[in-house]
SEVO-956913 format. One line per 3 residues: number of its first residue (from 1); their letters; for each residue x negated, y negated, z of N, C-alpha, C. Coordinates in nm, 3 decimals, decimal comma, m for minus. Layout:
% SEVO-956913
NUM	A	X:Y:Z:X:Y:Z:X:Y:Z ~ ...
END
This chain:
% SEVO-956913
1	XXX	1,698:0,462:5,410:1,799:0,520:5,322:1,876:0,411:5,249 ~ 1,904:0,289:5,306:1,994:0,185:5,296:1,900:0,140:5,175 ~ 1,753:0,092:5,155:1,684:0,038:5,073:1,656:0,081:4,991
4	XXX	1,629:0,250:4,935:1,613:0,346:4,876:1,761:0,314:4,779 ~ 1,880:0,340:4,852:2,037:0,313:4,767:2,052:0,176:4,721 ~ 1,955:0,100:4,758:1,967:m0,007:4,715:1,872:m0,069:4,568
7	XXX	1,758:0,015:4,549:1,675:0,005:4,452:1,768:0,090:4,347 ~ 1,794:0,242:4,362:1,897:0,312:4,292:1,966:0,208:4,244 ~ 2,065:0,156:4,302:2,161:0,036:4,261:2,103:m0,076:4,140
10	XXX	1,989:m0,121:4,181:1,941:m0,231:4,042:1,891:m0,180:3,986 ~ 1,855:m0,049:3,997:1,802:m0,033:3,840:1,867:0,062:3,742 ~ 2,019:0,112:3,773:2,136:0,078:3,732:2,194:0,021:3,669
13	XXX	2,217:m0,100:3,726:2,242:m0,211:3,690:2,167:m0,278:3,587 ~ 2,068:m0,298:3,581:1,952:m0,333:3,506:1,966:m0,238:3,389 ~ 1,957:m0,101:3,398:1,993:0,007:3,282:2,156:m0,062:3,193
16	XXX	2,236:m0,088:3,261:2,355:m0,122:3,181:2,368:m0,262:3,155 ~ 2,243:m0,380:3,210:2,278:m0,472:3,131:2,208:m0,493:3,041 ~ 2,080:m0,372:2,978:2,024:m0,417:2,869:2,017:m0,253:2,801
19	XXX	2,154:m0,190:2,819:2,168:m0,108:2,723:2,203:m0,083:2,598 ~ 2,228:m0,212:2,539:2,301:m0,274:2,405:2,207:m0,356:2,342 ~ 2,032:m0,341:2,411:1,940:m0,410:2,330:1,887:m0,280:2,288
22	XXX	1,777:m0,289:2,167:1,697:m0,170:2,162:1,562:m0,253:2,069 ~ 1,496:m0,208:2,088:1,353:m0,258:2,001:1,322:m0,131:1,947 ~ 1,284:m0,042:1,836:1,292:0,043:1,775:1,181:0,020:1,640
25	XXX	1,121:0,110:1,549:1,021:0,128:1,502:1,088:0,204:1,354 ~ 1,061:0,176:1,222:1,036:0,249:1,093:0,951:0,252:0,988 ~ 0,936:0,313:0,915:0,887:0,332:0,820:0,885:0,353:0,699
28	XXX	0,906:0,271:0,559:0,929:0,255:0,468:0,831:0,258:0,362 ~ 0,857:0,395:0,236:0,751:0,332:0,160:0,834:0,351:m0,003 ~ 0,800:0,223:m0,084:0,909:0,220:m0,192:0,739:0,202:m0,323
31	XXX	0,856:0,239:m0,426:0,794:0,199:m0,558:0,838:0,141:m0,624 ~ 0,751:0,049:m0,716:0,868:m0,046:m0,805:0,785:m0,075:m0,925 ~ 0,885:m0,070:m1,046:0,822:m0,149:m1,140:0,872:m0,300:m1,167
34	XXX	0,792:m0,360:m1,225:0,819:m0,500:m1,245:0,750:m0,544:m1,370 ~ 0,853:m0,570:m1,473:0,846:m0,647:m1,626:0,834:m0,814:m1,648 ~ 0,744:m0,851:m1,676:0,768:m1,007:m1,721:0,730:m1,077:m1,858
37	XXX	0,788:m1,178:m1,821:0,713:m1,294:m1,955:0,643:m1,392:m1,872 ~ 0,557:m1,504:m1,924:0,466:m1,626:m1,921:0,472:m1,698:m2,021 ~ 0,565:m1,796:m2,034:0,518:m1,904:m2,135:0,461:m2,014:m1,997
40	XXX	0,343:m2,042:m2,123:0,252:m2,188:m2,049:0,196:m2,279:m2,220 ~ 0,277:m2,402:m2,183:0,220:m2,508:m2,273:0,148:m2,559:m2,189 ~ 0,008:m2,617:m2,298:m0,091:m2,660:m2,238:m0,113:m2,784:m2,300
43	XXX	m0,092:m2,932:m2,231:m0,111:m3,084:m2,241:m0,267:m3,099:m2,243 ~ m0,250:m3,235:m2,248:m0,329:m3,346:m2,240:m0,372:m3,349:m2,117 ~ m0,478:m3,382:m2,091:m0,524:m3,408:m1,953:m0,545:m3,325:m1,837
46	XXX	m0,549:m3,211:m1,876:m0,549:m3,096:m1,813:m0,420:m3,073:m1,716 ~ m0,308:m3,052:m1,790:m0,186:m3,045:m1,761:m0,097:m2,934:m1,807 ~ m0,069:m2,782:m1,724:m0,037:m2,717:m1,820:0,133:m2,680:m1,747
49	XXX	0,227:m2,613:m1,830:0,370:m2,628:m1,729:0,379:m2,476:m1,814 ~ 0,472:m2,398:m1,696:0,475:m2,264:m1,726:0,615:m2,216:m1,654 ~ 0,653:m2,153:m1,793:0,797:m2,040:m1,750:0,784:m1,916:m1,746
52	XXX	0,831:m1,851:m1,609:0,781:m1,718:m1,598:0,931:m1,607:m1,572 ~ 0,972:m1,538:m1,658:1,077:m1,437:m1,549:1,032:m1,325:m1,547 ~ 1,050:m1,250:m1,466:1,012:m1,115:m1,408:1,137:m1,039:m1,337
55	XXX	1,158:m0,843:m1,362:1,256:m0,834:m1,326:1,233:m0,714:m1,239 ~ 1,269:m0,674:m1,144:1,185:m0,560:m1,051:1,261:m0,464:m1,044 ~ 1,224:m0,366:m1,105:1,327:m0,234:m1,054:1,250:m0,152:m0,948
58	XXX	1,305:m0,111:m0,867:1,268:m0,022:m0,757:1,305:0,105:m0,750 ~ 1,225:0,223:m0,821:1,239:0,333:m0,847:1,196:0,448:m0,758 ~ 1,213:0,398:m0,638:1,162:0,520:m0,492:1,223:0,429:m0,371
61	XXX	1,276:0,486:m0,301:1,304:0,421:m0,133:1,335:0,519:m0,036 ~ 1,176:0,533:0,056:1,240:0,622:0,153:1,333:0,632:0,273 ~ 1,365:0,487:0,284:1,501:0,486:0,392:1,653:0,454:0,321
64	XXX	1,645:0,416:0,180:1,780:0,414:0,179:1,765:0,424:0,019 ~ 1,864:0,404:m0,044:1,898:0,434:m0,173:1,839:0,340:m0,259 ~ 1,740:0,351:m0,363:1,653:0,240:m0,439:1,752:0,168:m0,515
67	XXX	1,739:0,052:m0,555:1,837:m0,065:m0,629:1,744:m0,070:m0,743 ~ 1,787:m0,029:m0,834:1,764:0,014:m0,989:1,706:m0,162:m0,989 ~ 1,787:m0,221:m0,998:1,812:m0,386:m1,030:1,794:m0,452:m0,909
70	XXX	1,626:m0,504:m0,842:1,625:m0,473:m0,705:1,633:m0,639:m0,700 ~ 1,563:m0,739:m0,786:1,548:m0,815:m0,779:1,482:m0,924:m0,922 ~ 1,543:m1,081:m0,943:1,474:m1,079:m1,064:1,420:m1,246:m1,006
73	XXX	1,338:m1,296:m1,028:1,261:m1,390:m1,051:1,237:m1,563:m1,152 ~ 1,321:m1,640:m1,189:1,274:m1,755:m1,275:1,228:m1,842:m1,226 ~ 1,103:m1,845:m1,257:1,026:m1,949:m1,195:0,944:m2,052:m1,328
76	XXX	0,949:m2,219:m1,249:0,885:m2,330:m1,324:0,792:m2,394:m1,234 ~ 0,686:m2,415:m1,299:0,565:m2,435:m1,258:0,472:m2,511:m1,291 ~ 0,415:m2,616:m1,245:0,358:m2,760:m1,281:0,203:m2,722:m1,249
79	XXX	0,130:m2,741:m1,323:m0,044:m2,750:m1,278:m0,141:m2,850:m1,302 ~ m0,210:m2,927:m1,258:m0,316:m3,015:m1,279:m0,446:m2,945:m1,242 ~ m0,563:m2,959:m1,335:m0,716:m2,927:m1,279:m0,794:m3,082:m1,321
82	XXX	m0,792:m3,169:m1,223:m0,879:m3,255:m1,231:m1,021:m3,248:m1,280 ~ m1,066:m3,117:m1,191:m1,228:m3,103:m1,247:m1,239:m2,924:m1,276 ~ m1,330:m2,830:m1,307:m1,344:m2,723:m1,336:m1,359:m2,624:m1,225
85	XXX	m1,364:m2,717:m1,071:m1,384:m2,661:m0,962:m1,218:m2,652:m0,881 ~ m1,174:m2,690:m0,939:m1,064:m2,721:m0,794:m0,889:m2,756:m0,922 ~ m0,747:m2,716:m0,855:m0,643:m2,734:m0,959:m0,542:m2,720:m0,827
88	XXX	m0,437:m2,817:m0,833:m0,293:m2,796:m0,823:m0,214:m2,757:m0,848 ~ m0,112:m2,682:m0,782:0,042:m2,626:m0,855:0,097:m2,658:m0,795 ~ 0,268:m2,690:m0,808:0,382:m2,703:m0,759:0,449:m2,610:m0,823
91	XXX	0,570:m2,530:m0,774:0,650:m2,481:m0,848:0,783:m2,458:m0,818 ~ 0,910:m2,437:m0,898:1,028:m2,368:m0,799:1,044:m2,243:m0,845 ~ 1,150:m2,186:m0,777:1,167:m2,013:m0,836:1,298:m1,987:m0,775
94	XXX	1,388:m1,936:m0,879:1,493:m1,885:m0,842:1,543:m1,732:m0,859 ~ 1,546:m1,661:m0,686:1,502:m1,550:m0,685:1,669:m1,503:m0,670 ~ 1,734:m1,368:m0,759:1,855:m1,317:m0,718:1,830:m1,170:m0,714
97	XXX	1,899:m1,155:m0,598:1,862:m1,010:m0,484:2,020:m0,939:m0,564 ~ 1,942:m0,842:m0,604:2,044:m0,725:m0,652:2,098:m0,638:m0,532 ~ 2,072:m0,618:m0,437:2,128:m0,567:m0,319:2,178:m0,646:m0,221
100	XXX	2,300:m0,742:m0,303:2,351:m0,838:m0,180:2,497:m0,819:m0,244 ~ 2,544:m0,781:m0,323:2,642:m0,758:m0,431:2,659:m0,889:m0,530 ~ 2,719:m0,929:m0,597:2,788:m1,010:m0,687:2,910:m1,100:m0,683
103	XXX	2,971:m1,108:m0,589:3,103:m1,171:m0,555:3,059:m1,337:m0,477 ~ 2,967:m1,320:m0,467:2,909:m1,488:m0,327:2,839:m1,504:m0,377 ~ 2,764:m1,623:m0,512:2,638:m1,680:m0,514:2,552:m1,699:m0,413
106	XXX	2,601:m1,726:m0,291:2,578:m1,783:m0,135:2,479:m1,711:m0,114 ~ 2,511:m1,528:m0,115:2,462:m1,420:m0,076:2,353:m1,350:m0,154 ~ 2,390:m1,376:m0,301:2,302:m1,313:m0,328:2,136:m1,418:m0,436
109	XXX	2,192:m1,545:m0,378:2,059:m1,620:m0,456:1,962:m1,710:m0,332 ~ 1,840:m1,679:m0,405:1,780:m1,751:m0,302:1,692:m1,866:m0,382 ~ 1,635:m1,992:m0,308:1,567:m2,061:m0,396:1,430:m2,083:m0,306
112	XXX	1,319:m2,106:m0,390:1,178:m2,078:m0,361:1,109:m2,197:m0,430 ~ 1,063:m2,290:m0,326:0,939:m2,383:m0,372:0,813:m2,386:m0,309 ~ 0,723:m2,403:m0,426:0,571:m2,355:m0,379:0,466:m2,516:m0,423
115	XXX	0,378:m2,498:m0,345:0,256:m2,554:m0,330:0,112:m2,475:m0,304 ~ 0,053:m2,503:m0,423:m0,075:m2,428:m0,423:m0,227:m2,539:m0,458 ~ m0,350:m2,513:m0,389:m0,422:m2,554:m0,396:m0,583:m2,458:m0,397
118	XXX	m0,600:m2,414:m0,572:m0,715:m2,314:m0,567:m0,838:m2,409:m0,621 ~ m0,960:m2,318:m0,571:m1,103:m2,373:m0,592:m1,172:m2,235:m0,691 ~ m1,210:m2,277:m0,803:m1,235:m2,222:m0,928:m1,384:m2,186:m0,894
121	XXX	m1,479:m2,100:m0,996:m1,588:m2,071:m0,989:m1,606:m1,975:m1,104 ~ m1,732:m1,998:m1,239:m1,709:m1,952:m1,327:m1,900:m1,948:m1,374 ~ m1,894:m1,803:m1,371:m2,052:m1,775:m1,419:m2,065:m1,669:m1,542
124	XXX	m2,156:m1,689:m1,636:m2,111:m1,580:m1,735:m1,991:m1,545:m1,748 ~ m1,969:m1,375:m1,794:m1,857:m1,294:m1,831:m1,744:m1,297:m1,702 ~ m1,799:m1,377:m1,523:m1,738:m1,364:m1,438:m1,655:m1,493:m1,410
127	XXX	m1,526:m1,475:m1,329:m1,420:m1,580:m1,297:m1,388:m1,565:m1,176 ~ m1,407:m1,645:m1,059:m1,339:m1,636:m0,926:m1,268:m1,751:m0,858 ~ m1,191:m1,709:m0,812:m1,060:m1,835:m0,740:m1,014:m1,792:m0,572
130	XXX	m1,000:m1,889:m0,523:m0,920:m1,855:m0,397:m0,819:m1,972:m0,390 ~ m0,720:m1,907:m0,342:m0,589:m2,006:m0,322:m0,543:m1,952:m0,234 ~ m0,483:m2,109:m0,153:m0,379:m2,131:m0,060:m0,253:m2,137:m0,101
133	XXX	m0,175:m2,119:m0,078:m0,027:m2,117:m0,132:0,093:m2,124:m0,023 ~ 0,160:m2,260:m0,037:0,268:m2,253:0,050:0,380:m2,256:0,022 ~ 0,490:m2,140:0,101:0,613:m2,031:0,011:0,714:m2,153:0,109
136	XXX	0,822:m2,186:0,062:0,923:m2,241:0,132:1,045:m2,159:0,072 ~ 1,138:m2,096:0,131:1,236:m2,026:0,058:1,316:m2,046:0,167 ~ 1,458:m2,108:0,046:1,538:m2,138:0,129:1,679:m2,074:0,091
139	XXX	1,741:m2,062:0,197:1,866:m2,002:0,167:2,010:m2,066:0,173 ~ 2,141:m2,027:0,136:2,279:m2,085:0,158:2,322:m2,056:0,204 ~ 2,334:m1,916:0,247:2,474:m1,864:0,329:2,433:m1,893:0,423
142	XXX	2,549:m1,866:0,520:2,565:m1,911:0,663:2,489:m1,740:0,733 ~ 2,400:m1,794:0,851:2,303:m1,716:0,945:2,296:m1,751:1,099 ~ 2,286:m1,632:1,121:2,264:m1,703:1,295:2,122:m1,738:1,301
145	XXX	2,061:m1,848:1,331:1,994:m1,931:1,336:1,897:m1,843:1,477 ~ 1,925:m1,767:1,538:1,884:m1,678:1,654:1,800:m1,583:1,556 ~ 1,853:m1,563:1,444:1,845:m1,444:1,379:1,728:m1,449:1,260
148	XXX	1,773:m1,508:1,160:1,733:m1,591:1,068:1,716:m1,745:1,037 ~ 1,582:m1,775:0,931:1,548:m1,915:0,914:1,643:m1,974:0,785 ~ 1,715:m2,036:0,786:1,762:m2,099:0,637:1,652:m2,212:0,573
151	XXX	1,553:m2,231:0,630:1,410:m2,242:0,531:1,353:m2,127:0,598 ~ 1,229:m2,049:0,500:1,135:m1,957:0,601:0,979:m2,015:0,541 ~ 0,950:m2,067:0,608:0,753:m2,068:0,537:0,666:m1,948:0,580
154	XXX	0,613:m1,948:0,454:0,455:m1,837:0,484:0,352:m1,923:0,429 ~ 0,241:m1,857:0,463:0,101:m1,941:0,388:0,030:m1,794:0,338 ~ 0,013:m1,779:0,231:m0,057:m1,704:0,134:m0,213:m1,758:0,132
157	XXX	m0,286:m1,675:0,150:m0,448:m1,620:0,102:m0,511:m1,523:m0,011 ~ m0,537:m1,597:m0,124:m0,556:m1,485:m0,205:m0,672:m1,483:m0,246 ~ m0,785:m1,389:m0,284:m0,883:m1,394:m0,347:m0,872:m1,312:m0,472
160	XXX	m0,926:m1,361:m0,563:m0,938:m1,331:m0,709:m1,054:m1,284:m0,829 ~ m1,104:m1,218:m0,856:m1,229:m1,213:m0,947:m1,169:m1,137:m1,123 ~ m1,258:m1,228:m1,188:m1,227:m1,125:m1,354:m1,354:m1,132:m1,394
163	XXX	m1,365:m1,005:m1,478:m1,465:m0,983:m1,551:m1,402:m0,927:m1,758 ~ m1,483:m1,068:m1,792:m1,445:m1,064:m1,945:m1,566:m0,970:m2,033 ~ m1,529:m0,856:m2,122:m1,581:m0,733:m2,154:m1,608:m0,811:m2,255
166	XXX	m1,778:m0,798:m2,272:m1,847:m0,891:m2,402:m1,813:m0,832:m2,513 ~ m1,768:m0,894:m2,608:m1,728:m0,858:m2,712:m1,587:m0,783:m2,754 ~ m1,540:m0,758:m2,656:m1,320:m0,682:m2,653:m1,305:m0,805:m2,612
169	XXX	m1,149:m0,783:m2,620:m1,052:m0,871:m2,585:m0,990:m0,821:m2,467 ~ m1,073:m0,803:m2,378:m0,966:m0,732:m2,241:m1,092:m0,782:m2,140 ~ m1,047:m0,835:m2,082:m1,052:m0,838:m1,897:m0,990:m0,767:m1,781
172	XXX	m1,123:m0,709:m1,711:m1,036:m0,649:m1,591:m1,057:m0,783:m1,470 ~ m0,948:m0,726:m1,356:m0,938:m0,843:m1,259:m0,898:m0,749:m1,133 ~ m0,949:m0,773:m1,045:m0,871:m0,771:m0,921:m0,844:m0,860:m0,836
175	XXX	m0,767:m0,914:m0,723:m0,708:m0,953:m0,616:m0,659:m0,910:m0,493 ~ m0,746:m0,967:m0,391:m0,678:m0,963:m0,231:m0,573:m1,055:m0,182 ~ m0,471:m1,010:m0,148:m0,371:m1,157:m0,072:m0,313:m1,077:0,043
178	XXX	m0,337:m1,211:0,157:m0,253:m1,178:0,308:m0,175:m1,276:0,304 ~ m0,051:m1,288:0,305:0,066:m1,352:0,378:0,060:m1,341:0,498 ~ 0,114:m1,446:0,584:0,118:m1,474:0,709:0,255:m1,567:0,783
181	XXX	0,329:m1,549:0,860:0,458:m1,649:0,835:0,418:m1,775:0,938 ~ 0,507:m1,884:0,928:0,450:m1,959:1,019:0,560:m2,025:1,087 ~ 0,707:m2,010:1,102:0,833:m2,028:1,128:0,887:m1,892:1,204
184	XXX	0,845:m1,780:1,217:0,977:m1,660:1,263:1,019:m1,687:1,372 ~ 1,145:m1,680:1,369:1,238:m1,667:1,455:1,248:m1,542:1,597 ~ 1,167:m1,634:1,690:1,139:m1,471:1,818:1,210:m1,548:1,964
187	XXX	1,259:m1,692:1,982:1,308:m1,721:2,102:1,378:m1,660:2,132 ~ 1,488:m1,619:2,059:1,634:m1,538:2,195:1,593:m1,368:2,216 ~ 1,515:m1,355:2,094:1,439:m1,202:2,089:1,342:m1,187:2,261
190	XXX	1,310:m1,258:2,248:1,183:m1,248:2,328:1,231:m1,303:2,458 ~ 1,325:m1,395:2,471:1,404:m1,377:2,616:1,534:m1,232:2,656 ~ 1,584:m1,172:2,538:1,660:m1,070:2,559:1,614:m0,956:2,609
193	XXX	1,500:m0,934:2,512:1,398:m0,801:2,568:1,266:m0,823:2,641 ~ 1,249:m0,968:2,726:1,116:m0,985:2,786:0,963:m0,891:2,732 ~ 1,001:m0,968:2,568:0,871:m0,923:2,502:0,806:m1,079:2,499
196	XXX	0,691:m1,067:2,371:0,603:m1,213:2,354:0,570:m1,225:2,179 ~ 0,722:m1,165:2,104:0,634:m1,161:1,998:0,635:m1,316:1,918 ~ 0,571:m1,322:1,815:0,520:m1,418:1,750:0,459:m1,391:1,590
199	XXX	0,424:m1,540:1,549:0,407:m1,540:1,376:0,268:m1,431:1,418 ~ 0,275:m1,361:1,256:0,226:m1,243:1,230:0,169:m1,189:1,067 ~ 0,101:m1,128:1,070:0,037:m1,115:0,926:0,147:m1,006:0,870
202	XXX	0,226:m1,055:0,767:0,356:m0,955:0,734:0,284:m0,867:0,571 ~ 0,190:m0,931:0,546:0,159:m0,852:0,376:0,001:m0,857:0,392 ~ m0,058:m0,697:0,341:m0,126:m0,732:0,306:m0,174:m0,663:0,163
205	XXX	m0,227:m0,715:0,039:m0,190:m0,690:m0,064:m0,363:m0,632:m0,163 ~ m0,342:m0,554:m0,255:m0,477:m0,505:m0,293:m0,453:m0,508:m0,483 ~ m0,472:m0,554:m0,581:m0,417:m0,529:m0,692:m0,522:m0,511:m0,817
208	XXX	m0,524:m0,475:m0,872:m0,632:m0,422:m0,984:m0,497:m0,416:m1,131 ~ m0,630:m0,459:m1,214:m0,580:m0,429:m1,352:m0,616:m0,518:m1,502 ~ m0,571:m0,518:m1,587:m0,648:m0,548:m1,711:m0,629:m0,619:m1,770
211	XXX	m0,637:m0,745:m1,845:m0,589:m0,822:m1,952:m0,635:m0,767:m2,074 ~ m0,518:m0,695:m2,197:m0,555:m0,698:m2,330:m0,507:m0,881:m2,399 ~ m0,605:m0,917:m2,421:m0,590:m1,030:m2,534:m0,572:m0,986:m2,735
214	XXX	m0,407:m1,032:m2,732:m0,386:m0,956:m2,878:m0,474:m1,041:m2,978 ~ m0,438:m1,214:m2,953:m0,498:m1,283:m3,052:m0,484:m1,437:m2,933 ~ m0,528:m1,536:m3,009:m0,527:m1,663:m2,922:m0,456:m1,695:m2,828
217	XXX	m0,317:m1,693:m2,875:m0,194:m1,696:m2,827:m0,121:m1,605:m2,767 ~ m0,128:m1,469:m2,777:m0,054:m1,383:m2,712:m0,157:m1,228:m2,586 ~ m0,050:m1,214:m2,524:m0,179:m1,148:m2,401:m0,086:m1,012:m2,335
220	XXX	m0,107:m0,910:m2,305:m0,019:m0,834:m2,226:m0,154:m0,847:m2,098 ~ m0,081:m0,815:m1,995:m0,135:m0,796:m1,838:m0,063:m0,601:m1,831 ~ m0,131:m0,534:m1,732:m0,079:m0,421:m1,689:m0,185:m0,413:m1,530
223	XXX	m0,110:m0,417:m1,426:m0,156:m0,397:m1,317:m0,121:m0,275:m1,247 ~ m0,167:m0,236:m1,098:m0,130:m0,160:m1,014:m0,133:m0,224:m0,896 ~ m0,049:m0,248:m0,781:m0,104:m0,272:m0,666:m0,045:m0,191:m0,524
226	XXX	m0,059:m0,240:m0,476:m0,094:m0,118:m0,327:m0,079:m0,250:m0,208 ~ 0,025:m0,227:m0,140:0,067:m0,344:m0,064:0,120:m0,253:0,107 ~ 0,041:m0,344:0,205:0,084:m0,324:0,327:0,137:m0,443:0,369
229	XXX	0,288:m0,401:0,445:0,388:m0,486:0,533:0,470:m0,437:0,670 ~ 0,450:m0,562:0,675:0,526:m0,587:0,813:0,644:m0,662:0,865 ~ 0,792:m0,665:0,902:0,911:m0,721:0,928:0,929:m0,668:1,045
232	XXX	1,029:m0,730:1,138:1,142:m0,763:1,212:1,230:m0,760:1,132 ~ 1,344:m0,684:1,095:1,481:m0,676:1,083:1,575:m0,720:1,258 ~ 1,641:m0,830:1,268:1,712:m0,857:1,408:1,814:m0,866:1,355
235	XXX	1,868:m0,805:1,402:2,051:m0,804:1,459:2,111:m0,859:1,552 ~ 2,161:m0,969:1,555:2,269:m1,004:1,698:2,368:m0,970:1,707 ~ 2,445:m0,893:1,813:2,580:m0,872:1,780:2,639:m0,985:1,865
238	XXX	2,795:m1,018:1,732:2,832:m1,155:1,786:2,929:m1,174:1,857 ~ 2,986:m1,072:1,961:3,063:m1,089:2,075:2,943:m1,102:2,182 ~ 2,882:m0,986:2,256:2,811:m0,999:2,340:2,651:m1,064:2,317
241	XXX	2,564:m1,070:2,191:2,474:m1,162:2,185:2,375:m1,028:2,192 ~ 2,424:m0,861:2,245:2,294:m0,807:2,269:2,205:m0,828:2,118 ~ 2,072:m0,809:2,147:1,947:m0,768:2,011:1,958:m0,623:1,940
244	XXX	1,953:m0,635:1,820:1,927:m0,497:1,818:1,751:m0,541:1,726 ~ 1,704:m0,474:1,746:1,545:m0,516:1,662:1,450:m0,378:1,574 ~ 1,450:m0,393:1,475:1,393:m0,303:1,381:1,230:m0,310:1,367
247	XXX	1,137:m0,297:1,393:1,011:m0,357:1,375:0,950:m0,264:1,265 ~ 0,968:m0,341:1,151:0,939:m0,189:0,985:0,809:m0,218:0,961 ~ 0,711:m0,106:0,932:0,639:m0,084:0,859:0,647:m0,082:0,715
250	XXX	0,603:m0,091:0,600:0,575:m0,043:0,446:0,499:m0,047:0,385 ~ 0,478:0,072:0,293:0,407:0,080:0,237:0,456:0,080:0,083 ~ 0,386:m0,009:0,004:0,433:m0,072:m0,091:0,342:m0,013:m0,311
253	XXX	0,405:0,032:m0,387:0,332:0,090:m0,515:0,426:0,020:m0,614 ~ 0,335:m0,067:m0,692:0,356:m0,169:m0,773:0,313:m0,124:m0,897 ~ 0,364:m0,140:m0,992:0,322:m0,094:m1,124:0,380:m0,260:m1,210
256	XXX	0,276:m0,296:m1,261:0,347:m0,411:m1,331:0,290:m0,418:m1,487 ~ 0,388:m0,514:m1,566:0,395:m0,506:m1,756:0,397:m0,630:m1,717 ~ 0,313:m0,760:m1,787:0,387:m0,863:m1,814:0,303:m0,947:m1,943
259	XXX	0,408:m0,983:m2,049:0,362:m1,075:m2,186:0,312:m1,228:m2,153 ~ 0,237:m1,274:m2,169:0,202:m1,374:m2,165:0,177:m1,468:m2,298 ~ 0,246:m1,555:m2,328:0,197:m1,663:m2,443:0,171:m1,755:m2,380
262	XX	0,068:m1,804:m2,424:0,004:m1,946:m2,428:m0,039:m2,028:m2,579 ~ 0,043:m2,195:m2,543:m0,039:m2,263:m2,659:0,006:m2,389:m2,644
END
């Protein structure tokens, strides 16, 4: 009887000291459109440098209220192709999150530098590429470091194919890309709730769509894509330290416009 009241007792106990953690499950699926430009001057030496902005409105959200003005994009971008097989990029990008409000630069800007290294392949009317791509995005405001990375890296996988329509001026193209992170933050997670989680494939991405070519110099793009993801949303609360942990699903509908000049 004594040992019986005594198991009762710890697991009790045990119930109230990890009743202020929770690991929990959602599901999100949003739509968005997204508008851009592309300027790319093209050098000497196979050297081309490119300004891109893009602005994302998010016109569906099934867990919370869509941000018209979800997010916008300026990014500069350096490229070398030594030979017809193989090219470099560097780039930065300065990304500002419309759902952080306006009062704290801190809060609502983030900055993004990339490194890419694709291998080209070009037969007839066909074009194929695969690239590596490494995302460094870093942030200002102050984070619990338990919680969030103030750098975060991913490594991007993308595969690519186009096919140029003999005789129009339009190419169709599609693309596969998986993101993968290689930094998340799971130590105090994973000692609070005696789980094992770890880096994880957070995107995976499917995109189709067309290049009209107006004349030499000028180009519209119109895509669709279809994107699966994966997050940890963590919460610490900062008196007692319990977790709170979100583990989201999404499902992701992309509609994209973007102008392109080149010369």
């Amino acid at each position: 009887m004594k040992q019986n009241l005594l198991i009762v007792a710890l697991v009790l106990v045990s119930g109230a000291l990890w009743a202020d953690n929770f690991d929990s499950t959602r599901v999100v699926n949003t739509a968005e459109i997204r508008a851009g430009a592309t300027f790319t001057k093209h050098f000497d030496h196979h050297l081309n440098l490119a300004l891109e902005e893009e602005i994302r409105s998010q016109v569906y959200n099934s867990y919370q209220m869509p941000a018209y003005f979800n997010r916008s994009y300026t990014s500069v971008e350096l490229s070398y192709k030594p030979i017809s097989y193989f090219s470099l990029r560097a780039g930065y990008t300065l990304r500002l999150l419309g759902n952080h409000g306006w009062t704290d630069p801190k809060e609502f800007m983030r900055h993004r530098g990339t490194f890419a290294l694709t291998g080209h392949y070009k037969t007839r009317d066909w074009s194929f590429s695969l690239r590596e791509r490494l995302d460094l995005d870093g942030r200002m405001d102050s984070v619990n470091t338990n919680e969030k990375n103030v750098l975060d890296l991913r490594l991007r996988h993308r595969f690519y194919a186009s096919y140029s329509i003999p005789g129009k001026p339009l190419k169709v193209f599609g693309a596969v890309e998986l993101i993968n992170t290689l930094n998340q933050l799971f130590a105090y997670v994973n000692k609070q709730l005696s789980t094992s989680y770890g880096q994880y494939l957070s995107d995976a991405r499917l995109q189709v769509g067309v290049k009209w070519r107006l004349d030499k110099t000028n180009a519209l793009n119109f895509s669709y894509r279809f994107a699966y993801t994966k997050d940890y949303d963590i919460n610490i609360t900062k008196k007692k330290g319990y977790v709170e942990l979100y583990r989201e699903t999404g499902f992701e509908h992309v509609i994209g416009i973007n102008y392109e000049f080149d010369w």
